[in-house]
Every structure is written in C-alpha cells, then in structure tokens.
C-alpha positions as CSV (number, residue, x, y, z in Angstrom):
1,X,-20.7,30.3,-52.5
2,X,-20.7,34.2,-53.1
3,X,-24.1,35.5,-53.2
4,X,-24.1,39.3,-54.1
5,X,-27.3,40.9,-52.4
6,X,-28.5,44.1,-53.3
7,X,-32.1,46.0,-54.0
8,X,-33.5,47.4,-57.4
9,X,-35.5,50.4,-58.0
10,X,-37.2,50.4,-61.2
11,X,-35.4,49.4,-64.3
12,X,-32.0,50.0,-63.2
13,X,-30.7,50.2,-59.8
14,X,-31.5,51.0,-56.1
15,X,-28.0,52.0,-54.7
16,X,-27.0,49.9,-51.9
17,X,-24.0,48.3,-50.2
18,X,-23.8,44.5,-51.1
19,X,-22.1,42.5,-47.9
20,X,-20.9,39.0,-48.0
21,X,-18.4,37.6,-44.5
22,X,-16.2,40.3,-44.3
23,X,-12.5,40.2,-43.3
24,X,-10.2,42.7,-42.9
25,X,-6.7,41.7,-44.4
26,X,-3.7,43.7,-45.5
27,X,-1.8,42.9,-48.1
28,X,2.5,42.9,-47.3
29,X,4.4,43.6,-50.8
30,X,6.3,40.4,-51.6
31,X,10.2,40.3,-51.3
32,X,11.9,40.6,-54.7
33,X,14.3,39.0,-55.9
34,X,16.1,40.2,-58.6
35,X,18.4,38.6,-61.2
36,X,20.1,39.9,-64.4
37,X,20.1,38.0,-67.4
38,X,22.2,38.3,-70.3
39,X,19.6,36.2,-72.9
40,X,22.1,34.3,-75.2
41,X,20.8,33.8,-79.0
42,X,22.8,32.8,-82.1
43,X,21.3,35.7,-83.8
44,X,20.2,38.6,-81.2
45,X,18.7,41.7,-82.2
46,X,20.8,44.8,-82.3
47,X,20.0,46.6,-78.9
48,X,21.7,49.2,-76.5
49,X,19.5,47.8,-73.1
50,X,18.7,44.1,-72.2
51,X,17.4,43.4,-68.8
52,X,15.5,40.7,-67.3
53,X,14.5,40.6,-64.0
54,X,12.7,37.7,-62.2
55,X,10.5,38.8,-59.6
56,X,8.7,35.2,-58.3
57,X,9.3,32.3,-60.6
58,X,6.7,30.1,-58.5
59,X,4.0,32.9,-59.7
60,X,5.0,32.7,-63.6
61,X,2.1,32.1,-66.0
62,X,1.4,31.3,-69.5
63,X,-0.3,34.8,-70.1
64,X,2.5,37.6,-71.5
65,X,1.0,40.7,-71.6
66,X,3.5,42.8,-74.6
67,X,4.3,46.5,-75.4
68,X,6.6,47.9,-78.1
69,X,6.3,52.0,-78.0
70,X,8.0,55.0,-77.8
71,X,9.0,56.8,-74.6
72,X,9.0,60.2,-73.5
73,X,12.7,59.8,-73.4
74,X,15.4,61.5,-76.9
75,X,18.3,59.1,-76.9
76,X,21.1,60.5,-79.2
77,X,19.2,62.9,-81.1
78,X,16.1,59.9,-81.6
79,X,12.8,58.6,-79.8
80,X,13.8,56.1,-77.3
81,X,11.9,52.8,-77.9
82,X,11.1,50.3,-76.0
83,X,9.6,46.3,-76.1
84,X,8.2,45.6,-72.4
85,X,7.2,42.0,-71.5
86,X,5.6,40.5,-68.5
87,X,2.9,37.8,-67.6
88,X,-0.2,38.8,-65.7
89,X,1.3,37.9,-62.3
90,X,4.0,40.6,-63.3
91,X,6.4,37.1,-61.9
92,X,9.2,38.6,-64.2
93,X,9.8,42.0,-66.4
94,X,11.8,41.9,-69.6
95,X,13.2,45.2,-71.2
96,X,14.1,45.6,-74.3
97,X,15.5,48.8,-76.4
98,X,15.1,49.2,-80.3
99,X,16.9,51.6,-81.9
100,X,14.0,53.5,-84.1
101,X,15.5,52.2,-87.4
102,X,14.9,48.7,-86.4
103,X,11.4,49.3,-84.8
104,X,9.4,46.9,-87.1
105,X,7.4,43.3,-86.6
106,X,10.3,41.3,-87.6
107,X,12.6,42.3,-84.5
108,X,10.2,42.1,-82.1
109,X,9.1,38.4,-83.5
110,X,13.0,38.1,-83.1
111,X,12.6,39.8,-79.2
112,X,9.7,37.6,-78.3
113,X,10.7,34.0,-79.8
114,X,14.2,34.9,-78.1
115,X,12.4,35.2,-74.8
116,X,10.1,32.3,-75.4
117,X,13.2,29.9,-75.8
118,X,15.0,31.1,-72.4
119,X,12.1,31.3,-69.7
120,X,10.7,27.7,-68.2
121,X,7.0,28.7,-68.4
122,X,6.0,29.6,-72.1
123,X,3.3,31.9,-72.9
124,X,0.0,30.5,-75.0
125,X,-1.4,33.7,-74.9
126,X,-0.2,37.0,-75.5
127,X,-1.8,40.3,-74.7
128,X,-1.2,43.8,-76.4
129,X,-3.1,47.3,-75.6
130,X,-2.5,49.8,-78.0
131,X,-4.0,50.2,-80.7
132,X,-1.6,51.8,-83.0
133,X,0.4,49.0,-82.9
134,X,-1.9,46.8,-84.0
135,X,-1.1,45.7,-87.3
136,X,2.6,45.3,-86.6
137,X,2.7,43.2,-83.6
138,X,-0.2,41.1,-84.9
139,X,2.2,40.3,-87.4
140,X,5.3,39.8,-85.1
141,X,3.4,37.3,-83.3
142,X,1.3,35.8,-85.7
143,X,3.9,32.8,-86.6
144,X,4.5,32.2,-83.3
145,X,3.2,29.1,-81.3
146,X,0.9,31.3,-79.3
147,X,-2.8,33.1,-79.3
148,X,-2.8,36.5,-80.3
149,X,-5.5,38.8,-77.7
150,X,-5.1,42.5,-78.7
151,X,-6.4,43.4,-75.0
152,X,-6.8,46.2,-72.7
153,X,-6.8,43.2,-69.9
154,X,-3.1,43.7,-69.4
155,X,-3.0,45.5,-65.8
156,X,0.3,43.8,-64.5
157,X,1.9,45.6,-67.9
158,X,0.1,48.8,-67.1
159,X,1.4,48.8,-63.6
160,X,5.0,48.8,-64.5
161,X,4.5,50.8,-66.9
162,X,3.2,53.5,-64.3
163,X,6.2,52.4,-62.5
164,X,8.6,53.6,-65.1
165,X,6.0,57.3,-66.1
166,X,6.5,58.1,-62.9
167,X,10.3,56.8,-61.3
168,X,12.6,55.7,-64.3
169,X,11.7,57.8,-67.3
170,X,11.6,61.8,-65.2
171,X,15.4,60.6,-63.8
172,X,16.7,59.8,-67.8
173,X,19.0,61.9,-69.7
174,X,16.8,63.5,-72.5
175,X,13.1,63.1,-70.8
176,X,10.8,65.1,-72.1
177,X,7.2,65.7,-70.8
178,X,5.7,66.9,-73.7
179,X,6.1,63.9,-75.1
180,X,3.8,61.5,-72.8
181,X,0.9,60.7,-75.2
182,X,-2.5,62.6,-73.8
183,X,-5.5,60.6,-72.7
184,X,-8.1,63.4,-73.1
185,X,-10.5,62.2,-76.0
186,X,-10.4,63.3,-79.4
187,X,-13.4,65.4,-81.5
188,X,-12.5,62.4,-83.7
189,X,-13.1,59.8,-81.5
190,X,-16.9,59.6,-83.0
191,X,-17.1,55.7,-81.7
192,X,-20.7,54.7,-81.2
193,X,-21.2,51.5,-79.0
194,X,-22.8,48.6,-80.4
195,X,-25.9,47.2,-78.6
196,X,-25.4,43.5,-77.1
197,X,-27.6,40.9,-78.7
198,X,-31.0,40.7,-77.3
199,X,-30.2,37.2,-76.4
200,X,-27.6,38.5,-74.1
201,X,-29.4,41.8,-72.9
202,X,-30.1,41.6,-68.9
203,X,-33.5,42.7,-68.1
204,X,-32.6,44.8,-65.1
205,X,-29.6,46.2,-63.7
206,X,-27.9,47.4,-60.0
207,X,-25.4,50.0,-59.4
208,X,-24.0,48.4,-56.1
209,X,-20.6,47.5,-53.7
210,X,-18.7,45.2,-52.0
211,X,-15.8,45.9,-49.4
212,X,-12.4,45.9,-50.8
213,X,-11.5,43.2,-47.7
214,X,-14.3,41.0,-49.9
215,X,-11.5,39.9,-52.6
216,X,-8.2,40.4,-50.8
217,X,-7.1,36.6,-48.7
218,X,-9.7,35.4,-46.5
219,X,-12.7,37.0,-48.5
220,X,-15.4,35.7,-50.1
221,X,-14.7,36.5,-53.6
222,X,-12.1,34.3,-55.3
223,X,-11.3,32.3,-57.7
224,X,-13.6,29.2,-56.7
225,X,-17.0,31.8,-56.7
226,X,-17.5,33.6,-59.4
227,X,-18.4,31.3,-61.6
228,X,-17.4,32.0,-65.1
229,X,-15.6,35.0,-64.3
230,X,-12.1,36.5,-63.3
231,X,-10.2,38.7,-60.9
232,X,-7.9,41.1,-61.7
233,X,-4.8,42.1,-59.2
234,X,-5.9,44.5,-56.2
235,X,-3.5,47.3,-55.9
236,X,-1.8,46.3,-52.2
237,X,-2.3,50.3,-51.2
238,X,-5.8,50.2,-51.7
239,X,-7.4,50.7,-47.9
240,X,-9.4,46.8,-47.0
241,X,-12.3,48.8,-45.4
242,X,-13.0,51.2,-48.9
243,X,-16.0,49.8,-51.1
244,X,-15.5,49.1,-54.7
245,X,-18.4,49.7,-57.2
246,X,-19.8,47.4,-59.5
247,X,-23.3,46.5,-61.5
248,X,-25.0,43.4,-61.6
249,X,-26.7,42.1,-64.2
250,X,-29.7,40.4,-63.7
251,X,-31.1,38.2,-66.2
252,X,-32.9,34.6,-66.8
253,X,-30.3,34.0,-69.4
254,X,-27.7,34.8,-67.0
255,X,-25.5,31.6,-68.0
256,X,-25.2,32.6,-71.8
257,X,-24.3,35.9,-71.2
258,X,-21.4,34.8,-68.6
259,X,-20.3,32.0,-71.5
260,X,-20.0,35.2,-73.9
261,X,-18.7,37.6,-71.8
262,X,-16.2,35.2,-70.5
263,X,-14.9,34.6,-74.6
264,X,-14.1,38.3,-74.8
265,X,-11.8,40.7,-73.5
266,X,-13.8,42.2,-70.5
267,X,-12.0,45.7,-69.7
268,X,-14.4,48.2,-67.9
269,X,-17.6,49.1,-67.4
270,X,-17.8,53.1,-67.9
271,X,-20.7,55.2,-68.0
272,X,-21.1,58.3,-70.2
273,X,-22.2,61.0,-67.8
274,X,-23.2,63.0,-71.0
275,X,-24.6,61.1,-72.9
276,X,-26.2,59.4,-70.3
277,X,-25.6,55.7,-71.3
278,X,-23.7,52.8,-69.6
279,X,-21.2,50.9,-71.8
280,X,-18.9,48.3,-71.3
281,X,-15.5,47.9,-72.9
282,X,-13.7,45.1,-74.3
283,X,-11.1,43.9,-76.6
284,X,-8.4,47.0,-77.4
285,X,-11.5,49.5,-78.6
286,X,-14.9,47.6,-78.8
287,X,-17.8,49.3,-76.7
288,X,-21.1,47.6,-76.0
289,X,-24.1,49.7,-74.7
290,X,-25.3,47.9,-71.5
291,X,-28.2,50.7,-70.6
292,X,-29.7,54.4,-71.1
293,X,-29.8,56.1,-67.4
294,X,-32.4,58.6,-66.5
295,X,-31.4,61.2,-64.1
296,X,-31.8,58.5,-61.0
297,X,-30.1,56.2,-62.8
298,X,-27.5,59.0,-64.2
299,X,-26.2,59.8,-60.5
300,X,-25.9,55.9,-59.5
301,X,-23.3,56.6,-62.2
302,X,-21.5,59.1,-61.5
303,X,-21.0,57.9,-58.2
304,X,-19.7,54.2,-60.0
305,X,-17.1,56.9,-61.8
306,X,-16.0,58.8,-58.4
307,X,-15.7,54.7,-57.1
308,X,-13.4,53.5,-59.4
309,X,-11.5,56.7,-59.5
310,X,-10.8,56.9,-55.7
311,X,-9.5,52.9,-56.1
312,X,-7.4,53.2,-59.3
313,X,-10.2,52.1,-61.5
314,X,-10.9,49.0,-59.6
315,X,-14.7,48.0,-60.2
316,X,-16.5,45.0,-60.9
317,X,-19.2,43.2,-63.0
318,X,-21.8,40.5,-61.5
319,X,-24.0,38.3,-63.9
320,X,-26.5,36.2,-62.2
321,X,-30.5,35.1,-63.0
322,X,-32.0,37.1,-60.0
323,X,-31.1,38.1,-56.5
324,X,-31.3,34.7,-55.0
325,X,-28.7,33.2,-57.1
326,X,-25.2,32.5,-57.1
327,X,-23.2,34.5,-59.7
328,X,-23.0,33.1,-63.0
329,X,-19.7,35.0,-63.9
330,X,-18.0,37.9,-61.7
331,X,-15.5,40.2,-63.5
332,X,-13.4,42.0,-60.9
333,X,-11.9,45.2,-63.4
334,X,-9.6,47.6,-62.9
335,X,-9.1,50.7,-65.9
336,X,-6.0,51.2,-67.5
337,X,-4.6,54.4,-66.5
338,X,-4.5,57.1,-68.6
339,X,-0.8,58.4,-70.1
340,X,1.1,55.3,-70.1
C-alpha cells in the first residue's frame, strides 16, 4: 500500500521530500493510428469541417470531456467556431465547425447525440470547462442519456486543445492573436472562497513531494493505492527524476472527507500568495479555503506554486488520519493551462 511520509512543523507543514520504492521509468508516446470518419446521420448539422480521428480504441472510456468556443481564427469575414470532443484517455478527438449563426444548444445536442450513436463506447458522463458556456451546453446535454459535470477535470481536452493554440490555429488563414481569450484575473473577479464544513476541516496540514518516477509504470502510486482518489495523465515530457508538490491533509475524519472530496470535481489546490490563504478548486469556479499561511507557511507555498509551474501544473492532494496511515483518498492534479 502507498504510505506518504513526511514531518509537520506547527499547524501547517514542515517541508520535506516524501519517498516511497522509487523507479525510474520513461514514458514512449504511443503509436497513432489515425482514421477519418465521415459520421453518417439522417439529419446532420450544417458544417464546413468534420473530422474524427481514432487514436487507441482499446483506451476509450465512458468519460467525454466537451468544448464548443470560439477560436482565434476569422473564417469568411466571421469567428471560427468550434465543438471539440474527446474522453479522458484522449482514445479519439472529434472536430466539429459551426458556422456562428448556428452556434446554439440545439446543434450541439444534434453534434453530440450524432457522435453518441456512431462510437462503440458511449459516454455516461460528460465534462465541460468554461464557464460562459454554461447555460447552453447544460441545455444541449440535458436530454441526453448521460450525467452532466460542468468540470475543470478535463485535462485530455485541455491538452489538445494546447495542441491546436500552439500548431493548428498560428498556421490558419485569418488567425489572429489578439483574439486568444486572456487568463490574467479580472478587478471583477471579487470570488471569496467558501470554508469547508468543520466536519470535513483537517486539523493539520503538510506542504510535501513525491518523485515524478512515483506515479509513472512501476511506481507506487496507482490506481489500486490511493484509496478513494484519482490520477490524472502525467505529461510523457515531464523528467521521472523531478519532484511534484502536493499537501496532505491530516485528519481523524480522514474517510469522510475523502468520501466528499471524491463526489466533487477536484481541480487544484492553489495558494494565494497575497492574500496568504490556501484554497482548493473544484467544479468549473467553486473555491474552498483549506488554510491561512503565516509567513513560514506562506513560502512552503510559494514554493508548491514554482512546483507545479515547472511540471505543467501537475500536483497532488493526500487525505489520510495521521502519518502512519494509508491514504484515505490521493488526488494526483494537474491545472488547466491558461489561454486555451
């Protein structure tokens, strides 16, 4: 079983570097294979682009992960949008274009349930991360034979979506830079994180790490030991000998908060340099505050910040009843990226 050790100083957190068997393994990029589909309906939506490409059937899931935006791309004279679908094993990618007249829930209900009838493994859950298209593709989806997660917990969607900022949409006739959407926050974003429940409140914390090589093949984090928990995809260029950063949560209702944390969304754990609070994300915009950090505490966080920038937001969360103890539930995390 994984057994994360670390030490604590005070209320939250001694520093140190949490080892369990270690194994260095590198990760080869799978071999691809590619096929077009022409996705035959007796009533299609209008569209100028349908591709579909199959990446490793034996991988597919029953988790989509969904986004219908607008790209930094003018295609005759208008906004080029777009509906992207995957699962979160990214087994398959499925492109869609709307013309912006016809960017509304009932065509991408039509897109979806089009999909849904073609592919051998259907989705019962579908995932969606933006916020400001909430209300319409809760209600494309919302008569469809699937649960609806609006969720930043959509990484294999991020990552081609990275793919495309950065190789597909620059190349495109009519790209436009100016037009990527800007992460920096907003004066307007005045969000104040609720507390957790004091029946789910951990009575200490600690900033610690574990070796990337810990949950790459061979490690000893995986599926089978953490508990109620759940790993996300480790980027395959991130080194096996760099340490990811995480905090445990210690407390003697460990098992209750796992059993709630495992219910929501988990997305991040960030930590407000500024305001000098840790907070953990979930859902598309719900933030919970986890802790207040003194100046100690303040630059264990920071250097969680400089962690999970360095390994493209990879990080991790640990829930367990004291330092003796298996894990309860272990949340390996990676942050969206910002502009996509």
């Amino acid at each position: 079983m994984l057994k994360v050790w670390f030490c604590i100083v005070a209320f939250v957190c001694g520093r140190c570097l949490a080892f369990v068997s270690r194994q260095s393994t590198s990760v080869a990029p799978g071999v691809r294979s590619a096929a077009s589909f022409d996705l035959a309906s007796s009533n299609p939506p209008v569209s100028d682009a349908v591709e579909f490409t199959v990446i490793d059937a034996d991988a597919a899931t029953d988790e989509w992960e969904l986004d219908c935006y607008s790209r930094p791309v003018v295609k005759n004279g208008k906004k080029l949008w777009e509906v992207l679908i995957t699962d979160s094993a990214g087994s398959f990618r499925y492109r869609h274009e709307l013309p912006s007249n016809q960017v509304n829930s009932k065509m991408v209900r039509q897109v979806v349930d089009n999909l849904m009838e073609t592919v051998e493994t259907k989705p019962n859950i579908i995932r969606f991360f933006r916020g400001a298209m909430f209300n319409m593709l809760n209600i494309a989806l919302q008569d469809l034979a699937v649960t609806t997660r609006p969720s930043r917990c959509t990484l294999a969607l991020a990552t081609w979506l990275e793919e495309r900022h950065r190789d597909v949409y620059p190349a495109m006739e009519g790209y436009n830079r100016n037009m990527v959407a800007s992460s920096a926050p907003s004066f307007l974003d005045v969000r104040t994180p609720v507390k957790l429940p004091d029946a789910l409140r951990g009575e200490k914390y600690a900033f610690v790490a574990l070796p990337v090589a810990e949950f790459l093949p061979g490690g000893g984090v995986n599926s089978e030991t953490v508990g109620q928990g759940r790993l996300c995809a480790v980027p395959s260029d991130i080194p096996g000998d760099a340490f990811v950063q995480g905090v445990v949560i210690l407390s003697a209702r460990a098992k209750a908060l796992a059993s709630w944390l495992a219910g929501t969304e988990v997305v991040a754990l960030t930590a407000d340099l500024r305001k000098r609070i840790l907070i953990m994300e979930t859902n598309i915009d719900t933030e919970y505050l986890l802790a207040r950090l003194n100046d100690q505490q303040r630059a264990e966080a920071a250097a969680l910040e400089e962690g999970k920038a360095a390994l493209k937001g990879l990080h991790f969360v640990c829930v367990q009843v004291d330092d003796d103890s298996d894990p309860e539930g272990f949340w390996l995390l990676r942050q969206l990226p910002a502009n996509i």
